[in-house]
VMD Tcl script that draws the C-alpha trace (Angstrom):
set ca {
  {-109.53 38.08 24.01}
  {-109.10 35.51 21.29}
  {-106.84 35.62 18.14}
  {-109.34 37.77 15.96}
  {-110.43 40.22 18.08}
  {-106.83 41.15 18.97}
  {-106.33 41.43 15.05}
  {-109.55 43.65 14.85}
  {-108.61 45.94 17.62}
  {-105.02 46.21 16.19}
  {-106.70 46.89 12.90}
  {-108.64 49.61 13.94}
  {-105.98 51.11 15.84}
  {-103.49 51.15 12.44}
  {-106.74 52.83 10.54}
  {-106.52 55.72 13.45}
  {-102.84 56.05 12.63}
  {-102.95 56.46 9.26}
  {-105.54 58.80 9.11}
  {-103.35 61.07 11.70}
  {-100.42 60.41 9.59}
  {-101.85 61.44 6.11}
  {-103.24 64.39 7.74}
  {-100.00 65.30 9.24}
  {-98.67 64.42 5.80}
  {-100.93 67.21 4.00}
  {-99.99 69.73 6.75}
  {-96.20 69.78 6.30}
  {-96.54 69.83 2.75}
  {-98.93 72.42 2.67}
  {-96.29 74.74 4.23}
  {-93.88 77.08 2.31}
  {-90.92 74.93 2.75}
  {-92.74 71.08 2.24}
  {-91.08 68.49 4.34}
  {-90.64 66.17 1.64}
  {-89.73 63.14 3.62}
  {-93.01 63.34 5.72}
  {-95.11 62.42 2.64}
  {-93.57 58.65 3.21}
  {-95.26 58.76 6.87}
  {-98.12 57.14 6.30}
  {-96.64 53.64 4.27}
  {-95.87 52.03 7.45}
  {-99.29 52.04 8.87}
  {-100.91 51.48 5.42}
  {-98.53 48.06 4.80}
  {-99.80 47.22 8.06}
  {-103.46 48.21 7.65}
  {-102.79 45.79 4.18}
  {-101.78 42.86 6.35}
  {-104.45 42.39 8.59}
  {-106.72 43.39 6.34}
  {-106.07 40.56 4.41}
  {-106.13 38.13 7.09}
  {-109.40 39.55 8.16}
  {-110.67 39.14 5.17}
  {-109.09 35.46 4.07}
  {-110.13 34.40 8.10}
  {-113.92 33.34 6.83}
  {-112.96 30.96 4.27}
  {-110.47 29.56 5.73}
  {-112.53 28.40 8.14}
  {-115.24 27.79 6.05}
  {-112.74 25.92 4.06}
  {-111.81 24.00 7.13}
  {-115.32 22.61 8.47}
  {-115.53 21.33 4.93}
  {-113.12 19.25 4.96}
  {-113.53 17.92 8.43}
  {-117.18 17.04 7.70}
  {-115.71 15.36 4.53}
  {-114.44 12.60 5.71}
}
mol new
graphics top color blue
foreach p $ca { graphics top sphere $p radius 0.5 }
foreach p [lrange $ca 0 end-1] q [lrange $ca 1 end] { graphics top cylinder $p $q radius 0.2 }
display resetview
């Protein structure tokens, strides 16, 4: 597999584990006695989720940006 299907796949596994972990998340605090530290769960795989996000997103015109200026000059 080539760079951006690994970052996909990787992608779509960090969306799986944040879903688990918010709804873990809302299950301990739903309880009498809230397991307050649980609620921060769910950053880790969201910072990540932000990350390659963003270079999924930026990945189009930077190439785009690249062919441009190769056919430039």
């Amino acid at each position: 597999m080539n760079w951006n299907k690994w970052v996909r796949q990787i992608h779509r596994w960090l969306a799986i584990a944040f879903t688990v972990t918010v709804v873990a998340s809302v299950v301990a605090l739903a309880r009498e006695e809230p397991v307050v530290w649980v609620s921060y769960l769910p950053l880790l795989p969201l910072a990540l989720l932000l990350f390659t996000g963003l270079s999924l997103f930026v990945r189009p015109y930077a190439t785009k940006w690249r062919s441009g200026r190769r056919t430039a000059r």
